[in-house]
C-alpha positions in Angstrom: 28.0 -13.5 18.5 24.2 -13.7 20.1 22.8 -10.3 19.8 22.2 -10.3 23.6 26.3 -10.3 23.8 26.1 -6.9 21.4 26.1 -3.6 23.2 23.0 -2.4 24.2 22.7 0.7 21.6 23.0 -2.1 18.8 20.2 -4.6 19.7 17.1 -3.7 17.4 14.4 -4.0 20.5 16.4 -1.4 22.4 17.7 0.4 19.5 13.6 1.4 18.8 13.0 2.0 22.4 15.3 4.3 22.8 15.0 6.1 19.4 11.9 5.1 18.0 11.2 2.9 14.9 12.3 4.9 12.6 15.7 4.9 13.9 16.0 1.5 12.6 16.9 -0.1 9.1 14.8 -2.6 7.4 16.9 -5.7 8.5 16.9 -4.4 12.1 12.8 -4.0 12.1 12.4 -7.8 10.3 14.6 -9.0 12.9 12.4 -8.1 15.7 9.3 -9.3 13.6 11.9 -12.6 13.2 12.4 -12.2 17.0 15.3 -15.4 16.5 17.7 -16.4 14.4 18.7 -19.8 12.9 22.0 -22.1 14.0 25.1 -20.1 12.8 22.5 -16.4 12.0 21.7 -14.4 13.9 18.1 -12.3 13.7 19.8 -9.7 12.1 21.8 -11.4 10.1 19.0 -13.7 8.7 16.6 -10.8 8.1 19.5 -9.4 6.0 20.4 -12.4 3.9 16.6 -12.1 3.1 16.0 -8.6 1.8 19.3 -9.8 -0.1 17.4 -12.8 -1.8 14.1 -11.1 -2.1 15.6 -7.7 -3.5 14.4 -5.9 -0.7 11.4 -5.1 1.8 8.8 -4.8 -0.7 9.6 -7.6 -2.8 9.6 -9.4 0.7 6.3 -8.6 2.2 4.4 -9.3 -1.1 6.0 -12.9 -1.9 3.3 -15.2 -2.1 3.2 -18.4 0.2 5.4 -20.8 -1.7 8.1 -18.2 -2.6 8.3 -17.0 1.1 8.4 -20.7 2.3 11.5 -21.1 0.0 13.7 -18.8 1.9 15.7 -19.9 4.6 14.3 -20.0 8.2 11.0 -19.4 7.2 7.7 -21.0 7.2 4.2 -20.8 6.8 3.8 -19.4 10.2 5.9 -16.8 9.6 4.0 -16.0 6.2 1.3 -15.6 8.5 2.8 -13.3 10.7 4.0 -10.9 7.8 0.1 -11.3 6.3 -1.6 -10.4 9.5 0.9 -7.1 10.2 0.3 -5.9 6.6 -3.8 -6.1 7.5 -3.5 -4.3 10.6 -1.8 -1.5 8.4 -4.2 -1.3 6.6 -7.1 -1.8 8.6 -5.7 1.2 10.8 -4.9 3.6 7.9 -8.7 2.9 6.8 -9.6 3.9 10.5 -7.5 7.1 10.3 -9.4 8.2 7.5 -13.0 7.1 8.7 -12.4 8.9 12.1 -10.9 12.2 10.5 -14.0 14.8 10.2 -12.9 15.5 6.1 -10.2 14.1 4.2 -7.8 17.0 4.2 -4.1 14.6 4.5 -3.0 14.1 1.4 0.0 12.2 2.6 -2.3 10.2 4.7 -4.6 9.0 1.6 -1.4 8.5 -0.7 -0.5 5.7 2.4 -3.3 3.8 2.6 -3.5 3.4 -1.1 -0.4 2.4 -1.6 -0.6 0.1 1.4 -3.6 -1.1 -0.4 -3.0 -1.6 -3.6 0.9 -1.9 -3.9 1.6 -5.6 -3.6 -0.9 -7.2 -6.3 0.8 -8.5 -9.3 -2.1 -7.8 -11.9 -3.7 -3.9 -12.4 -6.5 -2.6 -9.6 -8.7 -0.1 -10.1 -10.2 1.3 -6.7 -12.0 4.4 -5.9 -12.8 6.1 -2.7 -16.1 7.1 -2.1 -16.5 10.6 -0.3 -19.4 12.6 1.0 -20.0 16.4 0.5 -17.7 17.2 3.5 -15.3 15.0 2.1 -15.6 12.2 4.6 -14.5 8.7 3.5 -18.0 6.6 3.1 -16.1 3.7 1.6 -13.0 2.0 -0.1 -14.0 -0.6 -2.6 -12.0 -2.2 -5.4 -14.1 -2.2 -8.8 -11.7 -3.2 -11.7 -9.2 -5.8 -11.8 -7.1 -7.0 -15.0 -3.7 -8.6 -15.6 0.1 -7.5 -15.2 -0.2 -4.5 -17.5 -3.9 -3.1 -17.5 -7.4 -3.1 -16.9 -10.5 -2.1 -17.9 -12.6 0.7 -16.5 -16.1 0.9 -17.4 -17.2 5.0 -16.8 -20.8 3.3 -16.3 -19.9 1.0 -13.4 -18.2 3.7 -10.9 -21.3 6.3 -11.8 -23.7 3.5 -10.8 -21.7 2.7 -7.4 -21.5 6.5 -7.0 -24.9 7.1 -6.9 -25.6 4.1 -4.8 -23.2 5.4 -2.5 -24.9 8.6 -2.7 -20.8 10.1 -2.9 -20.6 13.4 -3.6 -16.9 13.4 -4.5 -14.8 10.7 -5.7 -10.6 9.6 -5.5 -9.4 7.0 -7.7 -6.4 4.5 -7.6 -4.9 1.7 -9.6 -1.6 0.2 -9.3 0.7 -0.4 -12.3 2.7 -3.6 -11.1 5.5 -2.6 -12.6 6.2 -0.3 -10.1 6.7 3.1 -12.5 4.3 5.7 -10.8 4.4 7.5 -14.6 0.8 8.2 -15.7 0.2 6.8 -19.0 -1.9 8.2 -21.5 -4.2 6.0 -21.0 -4.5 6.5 -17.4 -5.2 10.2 -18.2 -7.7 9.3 -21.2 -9.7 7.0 -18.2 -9.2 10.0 -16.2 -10.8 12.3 -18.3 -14.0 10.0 -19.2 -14.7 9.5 -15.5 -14.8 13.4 -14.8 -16.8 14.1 -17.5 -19.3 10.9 -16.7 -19.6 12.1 -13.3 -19.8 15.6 -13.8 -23.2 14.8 -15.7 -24.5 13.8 -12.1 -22.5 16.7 -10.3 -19.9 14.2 -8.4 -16.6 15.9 -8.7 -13.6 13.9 -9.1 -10.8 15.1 -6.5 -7.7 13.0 -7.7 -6.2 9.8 -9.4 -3.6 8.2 -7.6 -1.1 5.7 -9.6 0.9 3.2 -6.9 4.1 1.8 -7.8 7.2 1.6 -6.0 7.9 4.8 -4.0 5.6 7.6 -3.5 2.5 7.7 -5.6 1.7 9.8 -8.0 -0.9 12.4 -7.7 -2.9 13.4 -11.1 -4.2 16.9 -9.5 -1.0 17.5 -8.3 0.2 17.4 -11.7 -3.0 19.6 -12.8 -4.3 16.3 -15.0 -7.8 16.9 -13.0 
């Protein structure tokens, strides 16, 4: 049955205007991104069979081109329909955080980090650079390694710190593995980078592991 023949409280684009988007599951929201289905599939149905095959959302919106290709009723432009929403996420949580007077959302920082950082397949080492009211003065991306680390160099992120002139500093990497556990090593790094930065008074705020699910705060665990 066509999903125009389903009652009306069923049918995804009405289901969200009615109740908002949250109101919807994950197949429901990728069949309104899908917008139609394919002979015998319905929207729904097809966006179903694909969080099936992929293992889920995630694992869906970080397929590279030829995986995403592979799957049934889709296609390169649809790979770039899923790449250009994921940039507007981002691009907007970024703008959230520029046009806040201080960064004082934790919640807010955790999402644009994980929004950032979640779907590479190799480790990323990022830092936010603040100012001494805490405003965001920039988001860059400093380290990169393979599927199970990378190195930090304390003598890098104190050189772009100064030439940031940042006052304070939060730092991210993702552990592709998608366990949000700090290792001891990520506390080690931790550790050296406070006390390198604390020679030119710029206080370290927070480390931030991404993974699957909510990330993991260091200076909420009192690591900082």
């Amino acid at each position: 049955m066509p999903i125009t023949d389903w009652p009306c409280d069923d049918r995804p684009r009405e289901k969200l205007l009615n109740g908002g988007a949250a109101s919807l599951s994950d197949a429901e929201l990728l069949a309104i991104f899908l917008r139609t289905g394919i002979k015998g599939f319905t929207a729904v149905d097809l966006a179903r069979n694909l969080l099936s095959e992929f293992g889920g959302l995630g694992a869906l919106l970080r397929a590279d081109q030829s995986r995403f290709c592979q799957a049934k009723g889709m296609g390169v432009a649809k790979f770039a329909q899923i790449q250009a929403s994921l940039e507007i996420s981002r691009r907007y949580l970024h703008e959230q955080l520029q046009q806040n007077d201080s960064l004082t959302n934790p919640q807010q920082t955790r999402h644009y980090l994980h929004c950032k950082l979640r779907h590479y397949t190799y480790e990323v080492f990022a830092c936010l650079f603040l100012d001494n009211r805490h405003r965001v003065i920039c988001y860059e991306e400093l380290f990169r390694g393979t599927i199970d680390g990378a190195s930090v160099h304390p003598r890098e992120v104190v050189k772009r710190a100064l030439q940031h002139n940042a006052a304070a500093l939060i730092f991210a990497h993702n552990h592709p593995s998608g366990v949000v556990e700090p290792s001891q090593a990520d506390r080690a790094i931790t550790d050296q980078l406070k006390s390198a930065l604390a020679l030119v008074d710029i206080r370290v705020l927070d480390h931030f592991i991404i993974g699957e699910g909510e990330p993991t705060s260091l200076a909420e665990r009192g690591m900082i």
